[in-house]
N, C-alpha and C positions, 0 to 999 in steps of 0.2 A: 238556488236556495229560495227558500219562499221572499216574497217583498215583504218590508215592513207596512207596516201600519199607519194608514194616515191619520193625522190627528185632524177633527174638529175644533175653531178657534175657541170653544167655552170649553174645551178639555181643562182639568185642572192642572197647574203648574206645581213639578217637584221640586224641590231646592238639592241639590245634589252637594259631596262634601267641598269639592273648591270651588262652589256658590254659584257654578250655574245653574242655569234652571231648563227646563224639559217637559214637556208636557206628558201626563202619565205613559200615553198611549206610545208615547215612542221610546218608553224605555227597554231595553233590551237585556239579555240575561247578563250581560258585562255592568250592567247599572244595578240590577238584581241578585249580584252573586257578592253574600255576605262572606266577610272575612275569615269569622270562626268558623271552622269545619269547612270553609268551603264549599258551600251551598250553591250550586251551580241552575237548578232547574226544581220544580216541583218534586220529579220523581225521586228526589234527592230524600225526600219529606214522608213521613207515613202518607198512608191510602187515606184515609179521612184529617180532620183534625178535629178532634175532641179538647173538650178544655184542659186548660194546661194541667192542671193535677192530675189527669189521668195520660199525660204524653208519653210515649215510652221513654225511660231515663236517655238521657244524652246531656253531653259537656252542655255547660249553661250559658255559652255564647252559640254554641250549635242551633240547640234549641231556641233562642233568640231569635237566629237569622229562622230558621224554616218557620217561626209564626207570622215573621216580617214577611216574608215569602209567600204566605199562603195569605196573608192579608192583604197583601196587593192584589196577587191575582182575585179575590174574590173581588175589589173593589173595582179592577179591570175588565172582570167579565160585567158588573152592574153597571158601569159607564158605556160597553158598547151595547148591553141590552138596552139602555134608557135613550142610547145617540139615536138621534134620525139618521135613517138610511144605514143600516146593518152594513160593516165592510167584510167580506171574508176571500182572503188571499185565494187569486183563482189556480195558480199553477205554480211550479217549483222545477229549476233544473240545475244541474250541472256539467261543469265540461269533462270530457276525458283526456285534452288536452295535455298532456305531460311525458313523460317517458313510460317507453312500452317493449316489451320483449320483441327482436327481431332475428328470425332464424330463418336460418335458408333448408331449404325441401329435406334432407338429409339429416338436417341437426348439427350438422361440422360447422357452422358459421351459427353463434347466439350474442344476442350483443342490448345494451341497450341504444333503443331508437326514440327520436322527439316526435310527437305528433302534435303540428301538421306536420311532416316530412315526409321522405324516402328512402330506401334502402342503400343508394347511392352518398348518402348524406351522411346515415348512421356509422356508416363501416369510415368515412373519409374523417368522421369528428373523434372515432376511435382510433384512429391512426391503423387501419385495416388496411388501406387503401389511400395512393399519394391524393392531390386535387386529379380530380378527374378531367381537368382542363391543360396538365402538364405534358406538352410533348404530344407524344401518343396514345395517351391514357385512353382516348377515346376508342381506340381499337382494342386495347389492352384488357380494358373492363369491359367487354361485350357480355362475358360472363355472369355478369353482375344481372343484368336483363335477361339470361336465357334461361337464367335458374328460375323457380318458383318458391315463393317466400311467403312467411307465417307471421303475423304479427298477433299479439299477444297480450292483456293484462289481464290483470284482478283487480279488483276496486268495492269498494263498498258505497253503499248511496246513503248521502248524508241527511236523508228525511225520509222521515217513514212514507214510503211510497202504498203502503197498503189502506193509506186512507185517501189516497186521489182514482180515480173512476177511470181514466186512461195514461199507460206509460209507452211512448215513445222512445225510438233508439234511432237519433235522424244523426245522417252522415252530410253534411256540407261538400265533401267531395273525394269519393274513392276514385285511385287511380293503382287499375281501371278495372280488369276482370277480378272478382274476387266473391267466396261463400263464408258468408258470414256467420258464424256460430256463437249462440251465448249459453253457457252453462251445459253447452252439451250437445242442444238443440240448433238445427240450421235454420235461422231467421229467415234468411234471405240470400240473394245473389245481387253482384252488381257487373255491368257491364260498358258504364258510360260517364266518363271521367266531369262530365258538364250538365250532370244532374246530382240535384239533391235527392238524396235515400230517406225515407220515413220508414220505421218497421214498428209497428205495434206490439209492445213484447211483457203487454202486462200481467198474460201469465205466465212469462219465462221470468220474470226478476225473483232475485233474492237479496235476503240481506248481504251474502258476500256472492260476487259475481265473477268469471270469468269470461271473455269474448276474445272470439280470435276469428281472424282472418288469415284465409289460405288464398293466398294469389296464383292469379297464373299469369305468366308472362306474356306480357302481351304481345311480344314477337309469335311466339307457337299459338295463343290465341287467333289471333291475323293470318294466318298461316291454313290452320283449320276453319276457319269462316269463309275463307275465298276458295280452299278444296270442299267442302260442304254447297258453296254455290257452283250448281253441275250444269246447270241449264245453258250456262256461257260466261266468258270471263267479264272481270271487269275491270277493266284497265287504270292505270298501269299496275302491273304487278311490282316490277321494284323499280327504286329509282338509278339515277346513271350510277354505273361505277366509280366517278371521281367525288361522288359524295357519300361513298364507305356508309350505305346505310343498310336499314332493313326493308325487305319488302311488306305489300300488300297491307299497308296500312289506313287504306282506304274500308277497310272492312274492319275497323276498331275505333269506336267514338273517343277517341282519345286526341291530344295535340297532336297535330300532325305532321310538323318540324321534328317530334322527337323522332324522329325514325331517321332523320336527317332531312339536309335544306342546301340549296346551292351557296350558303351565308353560314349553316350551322353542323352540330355534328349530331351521332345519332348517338343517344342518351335516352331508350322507352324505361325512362322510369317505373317502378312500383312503389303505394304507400297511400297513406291516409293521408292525401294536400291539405286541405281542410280543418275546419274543427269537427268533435262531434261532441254528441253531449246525449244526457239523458231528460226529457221534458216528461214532467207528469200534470195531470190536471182535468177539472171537473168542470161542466158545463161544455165547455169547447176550447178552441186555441187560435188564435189568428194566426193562419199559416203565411200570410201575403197580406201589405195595405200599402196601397198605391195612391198616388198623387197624380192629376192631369190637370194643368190649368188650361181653362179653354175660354177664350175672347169670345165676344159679339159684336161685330162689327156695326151691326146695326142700332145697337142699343148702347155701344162704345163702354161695354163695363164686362168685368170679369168675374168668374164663375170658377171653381176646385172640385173638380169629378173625384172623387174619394172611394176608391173600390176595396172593401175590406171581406177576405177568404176566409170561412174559418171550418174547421173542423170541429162537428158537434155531436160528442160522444151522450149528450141526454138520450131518451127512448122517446119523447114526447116533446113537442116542441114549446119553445121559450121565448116570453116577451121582456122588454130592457128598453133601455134611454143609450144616446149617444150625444155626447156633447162635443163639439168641434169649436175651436176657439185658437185667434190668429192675432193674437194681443197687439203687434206692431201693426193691425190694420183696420183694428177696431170693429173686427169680427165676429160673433157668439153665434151658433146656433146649434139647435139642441131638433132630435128627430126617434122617433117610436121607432125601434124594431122588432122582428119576429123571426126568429132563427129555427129551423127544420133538421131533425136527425141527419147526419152525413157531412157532405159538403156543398159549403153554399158559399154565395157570396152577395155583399150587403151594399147597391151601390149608394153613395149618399152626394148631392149634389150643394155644394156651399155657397153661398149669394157673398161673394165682398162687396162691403160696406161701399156705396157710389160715392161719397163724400170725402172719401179718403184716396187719395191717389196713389195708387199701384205703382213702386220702381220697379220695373223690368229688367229681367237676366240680359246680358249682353255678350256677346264674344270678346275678348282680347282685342282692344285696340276701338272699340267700338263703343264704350260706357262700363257702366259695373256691375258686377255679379252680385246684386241684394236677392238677398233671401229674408224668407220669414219661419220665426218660428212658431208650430204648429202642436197643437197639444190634441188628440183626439182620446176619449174616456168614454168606456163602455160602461156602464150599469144594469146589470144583469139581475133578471129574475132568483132571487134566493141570496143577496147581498153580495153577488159576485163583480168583482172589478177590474177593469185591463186598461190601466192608459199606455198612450205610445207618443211619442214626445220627437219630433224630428224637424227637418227644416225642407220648405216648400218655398219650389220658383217659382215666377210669372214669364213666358217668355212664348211666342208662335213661330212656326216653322215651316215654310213651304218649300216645295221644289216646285220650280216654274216648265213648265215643258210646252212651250205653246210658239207657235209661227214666228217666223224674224223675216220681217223686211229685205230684201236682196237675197234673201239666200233660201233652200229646200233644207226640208225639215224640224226640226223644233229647237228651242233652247231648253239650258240646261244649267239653271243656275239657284239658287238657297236664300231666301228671305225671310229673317230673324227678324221679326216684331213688325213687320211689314218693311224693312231697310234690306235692299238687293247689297248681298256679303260678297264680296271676292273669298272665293276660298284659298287659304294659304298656308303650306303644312307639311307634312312629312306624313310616313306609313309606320305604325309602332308593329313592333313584333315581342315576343317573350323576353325579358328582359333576362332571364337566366335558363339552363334548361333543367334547374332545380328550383322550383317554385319558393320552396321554403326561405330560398336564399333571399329573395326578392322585398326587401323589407320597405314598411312605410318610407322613409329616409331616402331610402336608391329609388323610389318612384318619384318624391316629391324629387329629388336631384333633377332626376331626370325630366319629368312634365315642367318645372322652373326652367331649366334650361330652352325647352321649345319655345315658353312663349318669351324669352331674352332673347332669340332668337325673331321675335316680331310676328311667331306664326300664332291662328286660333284656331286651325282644324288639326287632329289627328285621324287619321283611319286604322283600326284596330283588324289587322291583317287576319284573315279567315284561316290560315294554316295554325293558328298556335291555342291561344288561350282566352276565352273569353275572361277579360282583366278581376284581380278583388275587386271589394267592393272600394276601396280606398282609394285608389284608382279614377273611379268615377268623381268621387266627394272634392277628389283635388282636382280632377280636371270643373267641375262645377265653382269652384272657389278660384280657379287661377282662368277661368272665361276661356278653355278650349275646349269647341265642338268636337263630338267623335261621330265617325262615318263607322257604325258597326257592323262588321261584317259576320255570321253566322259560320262556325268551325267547320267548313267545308271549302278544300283548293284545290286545285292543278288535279284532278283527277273524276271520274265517272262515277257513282256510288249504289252500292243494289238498292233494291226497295222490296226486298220480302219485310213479310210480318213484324215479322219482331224487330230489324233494324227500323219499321218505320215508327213503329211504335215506342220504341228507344229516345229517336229523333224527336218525337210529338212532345215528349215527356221533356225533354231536353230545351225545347225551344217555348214551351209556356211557360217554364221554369225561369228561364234567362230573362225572358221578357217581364214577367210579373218584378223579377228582382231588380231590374233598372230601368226599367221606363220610366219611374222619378226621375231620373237626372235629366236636369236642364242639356244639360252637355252634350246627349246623345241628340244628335237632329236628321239620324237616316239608318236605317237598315237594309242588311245587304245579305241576298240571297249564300253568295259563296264568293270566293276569288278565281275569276279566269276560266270557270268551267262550262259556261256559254261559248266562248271564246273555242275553247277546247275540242266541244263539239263541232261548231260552226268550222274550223281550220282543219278537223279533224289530226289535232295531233297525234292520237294513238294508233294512225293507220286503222281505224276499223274497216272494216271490207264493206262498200254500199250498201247488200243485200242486210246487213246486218241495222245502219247507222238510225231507222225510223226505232229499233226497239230502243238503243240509246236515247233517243231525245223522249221515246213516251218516258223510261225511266225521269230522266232530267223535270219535263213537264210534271210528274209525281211527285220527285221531292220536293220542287223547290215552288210551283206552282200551283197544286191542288194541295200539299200539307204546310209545306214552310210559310207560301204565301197567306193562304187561309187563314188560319193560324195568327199572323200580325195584324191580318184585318179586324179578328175578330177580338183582340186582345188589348190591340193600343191604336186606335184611329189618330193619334195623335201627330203623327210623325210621318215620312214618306217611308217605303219599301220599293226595291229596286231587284229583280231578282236574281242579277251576280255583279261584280265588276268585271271587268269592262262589260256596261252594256248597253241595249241604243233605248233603254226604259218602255218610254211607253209603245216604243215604234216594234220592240221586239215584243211585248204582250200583244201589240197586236197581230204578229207573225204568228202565235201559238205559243209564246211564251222560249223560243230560241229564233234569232237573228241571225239569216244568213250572211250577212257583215255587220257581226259588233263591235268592230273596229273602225266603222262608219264615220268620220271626222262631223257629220250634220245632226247627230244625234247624239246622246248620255254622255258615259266616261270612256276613253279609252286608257290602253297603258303604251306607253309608247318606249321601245329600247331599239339602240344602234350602236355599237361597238366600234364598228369600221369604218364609216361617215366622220368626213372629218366635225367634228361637234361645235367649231368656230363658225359654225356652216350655218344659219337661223332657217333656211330655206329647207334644211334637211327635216324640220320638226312640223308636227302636224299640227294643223291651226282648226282644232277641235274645240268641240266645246265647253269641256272640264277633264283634266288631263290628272287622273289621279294614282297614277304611278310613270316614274321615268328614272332614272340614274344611270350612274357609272361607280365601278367600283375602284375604290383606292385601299391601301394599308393603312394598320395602324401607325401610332408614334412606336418607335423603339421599345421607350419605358413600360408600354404594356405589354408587349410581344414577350420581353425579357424575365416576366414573370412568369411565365410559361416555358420557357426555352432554355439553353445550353448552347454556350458557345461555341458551337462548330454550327448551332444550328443559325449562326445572323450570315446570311448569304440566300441573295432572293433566287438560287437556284439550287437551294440546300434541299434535303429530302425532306426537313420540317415543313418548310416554303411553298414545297409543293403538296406534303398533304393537307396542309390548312388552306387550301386552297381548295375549295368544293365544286367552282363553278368554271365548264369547261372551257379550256384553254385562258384560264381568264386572266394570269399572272403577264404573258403575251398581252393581250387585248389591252392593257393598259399601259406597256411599255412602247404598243405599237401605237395607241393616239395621244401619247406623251410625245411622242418622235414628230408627229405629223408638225407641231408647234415650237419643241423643245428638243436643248442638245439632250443627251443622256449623261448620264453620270460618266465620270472617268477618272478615278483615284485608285492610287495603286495600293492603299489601306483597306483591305477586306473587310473591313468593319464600318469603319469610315463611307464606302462604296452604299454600304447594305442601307448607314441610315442615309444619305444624300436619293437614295432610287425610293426608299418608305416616302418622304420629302415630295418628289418629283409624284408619285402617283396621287399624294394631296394634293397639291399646284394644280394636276391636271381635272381632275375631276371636280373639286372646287371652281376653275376656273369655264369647265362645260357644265358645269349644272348652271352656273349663274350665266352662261349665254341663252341657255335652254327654258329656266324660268322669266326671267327679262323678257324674254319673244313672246310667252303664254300671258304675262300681265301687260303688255303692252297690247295685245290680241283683244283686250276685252269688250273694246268699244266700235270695231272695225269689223266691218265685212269683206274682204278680197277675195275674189273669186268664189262669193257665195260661200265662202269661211268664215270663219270667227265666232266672235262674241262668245271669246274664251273664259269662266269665269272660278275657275278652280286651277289651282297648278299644288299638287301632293307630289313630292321626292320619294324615291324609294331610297332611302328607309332612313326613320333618325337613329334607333338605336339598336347595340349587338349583344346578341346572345353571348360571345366565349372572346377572345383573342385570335382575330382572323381576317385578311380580307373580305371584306364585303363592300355592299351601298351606301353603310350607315357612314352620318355625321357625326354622331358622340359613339366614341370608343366604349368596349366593356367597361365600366365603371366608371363611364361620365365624360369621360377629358373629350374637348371638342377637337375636332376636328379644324383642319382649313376649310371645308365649308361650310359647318357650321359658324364661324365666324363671318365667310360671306353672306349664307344664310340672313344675316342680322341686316346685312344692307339690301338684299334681291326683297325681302319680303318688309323694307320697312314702307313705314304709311305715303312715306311723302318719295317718292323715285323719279329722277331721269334714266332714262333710257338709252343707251345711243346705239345706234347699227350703220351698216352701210347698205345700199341696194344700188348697183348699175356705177359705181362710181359716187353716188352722192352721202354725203355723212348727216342723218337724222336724230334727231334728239325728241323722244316723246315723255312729256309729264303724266306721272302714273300717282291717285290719288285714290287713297282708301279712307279720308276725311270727309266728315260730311259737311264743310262750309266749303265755298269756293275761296280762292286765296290770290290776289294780288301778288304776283312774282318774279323776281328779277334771275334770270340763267347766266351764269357767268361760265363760257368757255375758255379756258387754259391749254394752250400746246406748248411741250416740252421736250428737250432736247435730250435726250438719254447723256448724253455728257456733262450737261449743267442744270443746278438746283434753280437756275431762275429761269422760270419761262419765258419764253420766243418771243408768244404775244399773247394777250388777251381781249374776250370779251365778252360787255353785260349785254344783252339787252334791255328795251326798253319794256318797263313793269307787264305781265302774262299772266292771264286769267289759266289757276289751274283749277278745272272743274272740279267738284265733290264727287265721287265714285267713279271718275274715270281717267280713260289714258289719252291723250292725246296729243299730235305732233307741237313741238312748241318752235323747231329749227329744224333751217336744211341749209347744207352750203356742199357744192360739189367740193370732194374732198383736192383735185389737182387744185382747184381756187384757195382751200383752204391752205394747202401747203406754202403757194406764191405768196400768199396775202403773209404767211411768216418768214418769208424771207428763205432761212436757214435749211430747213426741214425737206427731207424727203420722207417716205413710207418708213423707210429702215431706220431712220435717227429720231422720232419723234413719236413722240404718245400725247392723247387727249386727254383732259379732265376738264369734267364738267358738273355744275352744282346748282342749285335751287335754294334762293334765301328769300326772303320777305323780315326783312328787317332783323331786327335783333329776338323775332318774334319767333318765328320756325324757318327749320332749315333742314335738306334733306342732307344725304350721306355725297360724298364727294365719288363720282363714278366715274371710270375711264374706258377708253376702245382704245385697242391698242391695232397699230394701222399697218402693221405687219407681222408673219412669228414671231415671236423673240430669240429663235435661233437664227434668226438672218438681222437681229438690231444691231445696228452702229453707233458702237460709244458706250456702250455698257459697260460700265467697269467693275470690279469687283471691291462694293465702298466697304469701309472701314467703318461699323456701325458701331459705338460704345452705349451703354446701357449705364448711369447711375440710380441705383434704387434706393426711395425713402420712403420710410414707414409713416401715414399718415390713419390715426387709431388701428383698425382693423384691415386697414387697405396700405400697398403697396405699389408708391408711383414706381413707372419707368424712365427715365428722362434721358430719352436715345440723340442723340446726336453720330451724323454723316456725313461720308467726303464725298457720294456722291446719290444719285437717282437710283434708289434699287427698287426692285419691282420682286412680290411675294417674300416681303420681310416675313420670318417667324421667329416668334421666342417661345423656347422650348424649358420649362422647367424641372423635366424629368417626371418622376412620381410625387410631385408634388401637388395635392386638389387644389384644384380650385381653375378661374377661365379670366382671361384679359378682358380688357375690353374695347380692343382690335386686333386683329391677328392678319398673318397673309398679306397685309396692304401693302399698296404701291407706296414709296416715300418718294414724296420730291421735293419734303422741305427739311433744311440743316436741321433742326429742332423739331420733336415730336415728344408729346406725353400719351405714356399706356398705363392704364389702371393693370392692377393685379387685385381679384376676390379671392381671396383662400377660400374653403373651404374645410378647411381643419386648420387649428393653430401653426403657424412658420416665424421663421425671422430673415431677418437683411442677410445672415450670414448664410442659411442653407438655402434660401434663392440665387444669393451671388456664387455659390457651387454647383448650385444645380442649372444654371442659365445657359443654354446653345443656342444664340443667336445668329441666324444663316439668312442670304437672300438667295435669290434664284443665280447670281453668277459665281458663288460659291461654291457651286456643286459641279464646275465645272473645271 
């Protein structure tokens, strides 16, 4: 709809009937529409108005209201001819957002569909179709994807569009192939799920419209684009058979999980994800306006690079005023422009006030995300006006890549406002494989969760979806960095014409629309496909593997790269993960080991190694994926499932299982540590082994990250100075095993609960090497801290330790790890008397007074399927409701090790989970997240340790 009108403060003020008052100019036809007759607008009124004895007869309240009516208006149009500075509304739109005819290629399937959504979504809200996440729906419904679908309305546009100079029909986001028709006529085509569509359709509109889209599925799409490529293949065609998916999805700009994933299932949606709308408007349109802050180090003040695109439908070019103004910083300034037919873009450069001092964006854990608000106002030639009203950070970001001391090759680490960051974090992937589902609520669930978790990087995984924009705005607001990677993984990609030209359109597009965000602090060619090449996973034949890389070199290093340089110098660019950065640009842009521990990211996975091992992990430079997979809880599997299907060797079990042999892989480095389950209750069995596959993986990831943040300050063997440690992966797509820490719908996991300690500011450490037991203080604070270490050995039999002790007060550096204790562990056990390997655990802790204190951390100094004295304690749980929160107040008969309390499907997350207990008395917070009471927590409560399952 057109903006209203701003008023002038000398506008004259109306007195309305319940005594507000309004100044003329913003009164609106709801202030204007008299009661008799109902008088709603002018046309309401004769063509002229002649005096009243000549009006044509009408009721004599009628006629009342349309003199009142036509005297305003006249007195409205003489106040904006007499105002300085003519305003006139520059553009007008609306959405088409709402429900839309959805029909499949045939016509047997019509239904209504919501837009943004999917076809998948429309038929499931109808009840056409069960959840497409039950059981096996996912095979069930392939159908659903192989068909070609119509989507369909009519609409009418609610302002005269025959008095604006250009009409726009932009789509936010078609997924994926699909010809768009309005009235008849074929506007356009789409073919790439991560670009925004503009069609000019000003002389296809009418007063009543219809538009339809004919999809084609993108399976048969994919299909046809990789037989059409004749010259040679390009690998992989499809993926393994235990992930039930589609091929050759590498030839379809679309997510690329939906085809399936070794974590997800194959779901190629159809549908309008996005909004669209109809834009009209004269003069021009600002298609894009970006924000860069950018420091002088020299001059120590800050500057706002302000890049405004507009599309400019005049024939002749046009001069105008721009006023930029940043009220919280005591900013104004005002700058001539001149705008040229077509498309241009206006850059304008903002002086901040020196006087005023700049808060800076910060990461999570590191200070606060202040922002400012920002007002920029166009003033155009012919009394045209555009403000745009948003919020702007201050914040710098390097990637350091330069020589280290002891060791060959570079570093590889992220400094935020000149402050070297440990990176600390997880891998996000799609949060659903139906976008629609994905609502503001389940995002903020989820990004709250990560940084309660202590982390401030995410990496936004290159197989799935470049995120809303909402997404960014909360990770901007809750201080976590994103590592963004560009929608290309695990595979090789053509580069004829038009896909590259797809690509080009796709990546100005992404970059103009979030380069704003503080948040984002790196860009990433692709996931693993450097990698790919270099290791040659797809067998390609030698003679062939030089055309491969010139490909590779094309996309991602003459277009993708190019392209970020010339777009946003703000930021680094990297051109895949894992890679060895600048070491491999200098190769030609692929690295014949980018898996190089002296150089970039790697990703590191071992299955088979026992993971207690620290020696096994690579002491690299920034390690931005690693895991192990575990199950979910019960409560979520259950919503998906049938009982016959809870048995971890059920046919369920194993088709939700995507990743080969992986159900094995996690029972067999359960075993290396832990007994296995053994109840003769088939149900009972199913949830104690879901249990045991958290314990384990929980408990190797936090050996795995502990070694990477202890790594950060050391060089061994011309290693280290590790300064990133990213998990694969926080969260999941469906109900399934996978890597993630939060469950489909949030509930955390056992290591996300460890999570909260591996990645908090303040860590001890503890490992063993050669026999000796070390303890290193790990510090993501930026003062140094006086600190006292108090070691504890405990007897798995009794709640009271053996023996203890403090040291004397230890300097823990600011940004770093370093050893604070060592005692040979046979000394350590003599020195307690009692204790062998098999009867005793360590804890150990870091306090400085009543001031700070870190998480209480253990090494456990044998398996636990070889401990003595472990008994099976009696843990009681009383719960009291304290306002909106829910204590636990547990009490035990003895030392249990991987306490969990399980609340079923009830939201909400503790505030410890999994921990070792070795004191009689313990309190755990309970956060709901939706309303509960004392009674359906104390029903829903399974409280198990680790010798319960046995």
């Amino acid at each position: 709809m057109r903006p209203a009108l701003k008023c002038a403060p000398d506008f004259p003020l109306v007195k309305k009937k319940n005594n507000s008052e309004k100044r003329l100019c913003d009164l609106g036809s709801a202030d204007l529409r008299g009661r008799a007759g109902r008088i709603s607008s002018v046309s309401d009124c004769p063509a002229t108005s002649p005096p009243a004895a000549r009006m044509p007869r009408m009721l004599p309240g009628r006629q009342a209201s349309c003199q009142r009516l036509l005297m305003l208006q006249m007195l409205l149009q003489m106040l904006l001819a007499a105002a300085p500075g003519e305003s006139r509304p520059q553009s007008a739109d609306f959405s088409l957002a709402s429900s839309w005819l959805v029909q499949s290629q045939n016509g047997s399937v019509a239904l209504p569909g919501q837009v943004p959504g999917c076809v998948h979504s429309a038929l499931f809200q109808h009840g056409l179709i069960q959840d497409p996440y039950y059981r096996f729906n996912d095979l069930n419904y392939s159908w659903v994807s192989l068909d070609n679908w119509i989507y369909s309305k009519k609409f009418r546009i609610p302002f005269d569009f025959r008095k604006w100079q250009k009409v726009n029909l932009i789509f936010e986001g078609v997924d994926t192939v699909a010809e768009i028709l309005l009235n008849n006529i074929t506007i356009g085509k789409t073919d790439n799920m991560f670009h925004r569509y503009t069609f000019d359709v000003t002389e296809e509109v009418r007063d009543t419209n219809t538009i339809v889209l004919r999809f084609q599925s993108a399976v048969s799409y994919a299909a046809q684009q990789s037989k059409a490529h004749t010259g040679y293949q390009i690998p992989p065609e499809c993926p393994e058979p235990v992930q039930k998916g589609f091929c050759h999805v590498n030839f379809i700009r679309k997510e690329q999980c939906s085809f399936s994933w070794d974590w997800g299932p194959s779901f190629p949606t159809q549908g309008i994800w996005k909004d669209v709308r109809i834009v009209a408007y004269d003069i021009c349109q600002v298609d894009y306006l970006t924000f860069t802050p950018i420091y002088g180090n020299n001059a120590r003040e800050w500057n706002l690079k302000i890049e405004a695109y507009f599309d400019v439908v005049s024939s002749k070019p046009f001069g105008g005023q721009v006023t930029v103004s940043i009220p919280g910083l005591q900013t104004h300034q005002m700058y001539n422009i001149e705008l040229h037919p077509g498309k241009s873009m206006i850059p304008l450069l903002l002086n901040i006030n020196k006087s005023i001092t700049v808060e800076t964006w910060w990461p999570n854990g590191h200070g606060n995300q202040t922002g400012y608000n920002l007002t920029v106002h166009f003033k155009l030639e012919g009394g045209y006006h555009i403000e745009k009203l948003t919020k702007v950070y201050f914040r710098t970001v390097e990637l350091i890549e330069a020589p280290i001391a002891g060791s060959s090759g570079l570093s590889f680490y992220f400094k935020i406002n000149g402050l070297p960051i440990f990176i600390k974090g997880s891998n996000w992937i799609p949060a659903d494989s139906f976008q629609d589902r994905v609502t503001v609520d389940s995002l903020r669930l989820l990004l709250q969760s990560a940084v309660d978790a202590n982390m401030n990087t995410l990496r936004v995984w290159g197989g799935g979806v470049y995120a809303q924009d909402e997404f960014y705005e909360i990770c901007d607001e809750l201080g976590l960095m994103i590592w963004q990677d560009f929608m290309f993984a695990c595979a090789l990609y053509p580069t004829d014409q038009a896909f590259m030209d797809s690509v080009r359109a796709e990546v100005v597009h992404q970059i103009r629309r979030l380069k704003s965000h503080p948040s984002i602090i790196i860009w990433s060619g692709n996931n693993e496909n450097e990698a790919a090449l270099a290791d040659n996973w797809f067998s390609v034949p030698s003679s062939k593997l030089e055309l491969y890389i010139t490909d590779y070199v094309t996309l991602y290093v003459k277009n993708i790269r190019e392209i970020v340089l010339a777009e946003d110098q703000s930021r680094p660019f990297v051109t895949s993960s894992p890679t060895n950065g600048a070491e491999s640009m200098a190769e030609g842009g692929v690295s014949q080991k980018p898996y190089d521990p002296h150089f970039g990211d790697v990703h590191f996975y071992d299955y088979a190694s026992d993971c207690w091992n620290w020696k096994v992990f690579p002491k690299a430079r920034f390690v931005s994926e690693y895991g192990f997979q575990s199950w979910p809880s019960f409560s979520t599997l259950e919503k998906v499932s049938f009982p016959e299907d809870w048995s971890y060797n059920s046919s369920f079990s194993l088709h939700r299982q995507h990743h080969r042999d992986g159900n094995t892989e996690m029972l067999e480095q359960a075993a290396i540590h832990f007994k296995l389950p053994q109840n003769p209750d088939p149900l009972v069995m199913f949830k104690d082994t879901l249990y045991l596959t958290q314990v384990m993986q929980a408990q190797c990831i936090k050996t795995e990250t502990e070694f990477y943040r202890r790594s950060q300050s050391e060089i061994v063997d011309g290693k280290g100075h590790t300064m990133g440690a990213l998990y694969w992966q926080l969260n999941d797509i469906w109900q399934a095993p996978s890597w993630a820490s939060l469950e489909y719908g949030g509930k955390w996991k056992m290591l996300h609960y460890f999570a909260q300690h591996f990645f908090s500011p303040l860590l001890p450490v503890g490992f063993e090497d050669d026999g000796v037991f070390y303890i290193y203080g790990v510090s993501d604070l930026h003062m140094d801290y006086k600190m006292t270490l108090t070691v504890r050995v405990h007897l798995w039999s009794s709640l009271q330790p053996v023996c203890s002790r403090s040291t004397e007060p230890l300097v823990v550096k600011a940004g770093q790890a370093a050893p604070l204790y060592k005692e040979p562990v046979a000394e350590l056990l003599q020195r307690c008397g009692q204790c062998t390997r098999q009867s005793c655990v360590i804890t150990f802790a870091l306090t400085a007074g009543g001031e700070l204190s870190s998480p209480t951390n253990y090494h456990f100094l044998s398996s636990l399927k070889d401990a003595v004295g472990l008994e099976k304690a009696k843990i009681t749980a009383k719960i009291v409701q304290q306002e909106n929160i829910y204590r636990f107040e547990l009490e035990t008969t003895a030392v249990a090790p991987f306490v969990w309390l399980d609340v079923g499907s009830i939201p909400g997350r503790f505030s410890d989970n999994g921990f070792l207990l070795t004191e009689k008395k313990k309190t755990i917070l309970f956060y709901p997240w939706e309303s509960t009471s004392i009674t359906e927590l104390e029903r829903s409560l399974r409280l198990i340790s680790l010798a319960d399952i046995y």
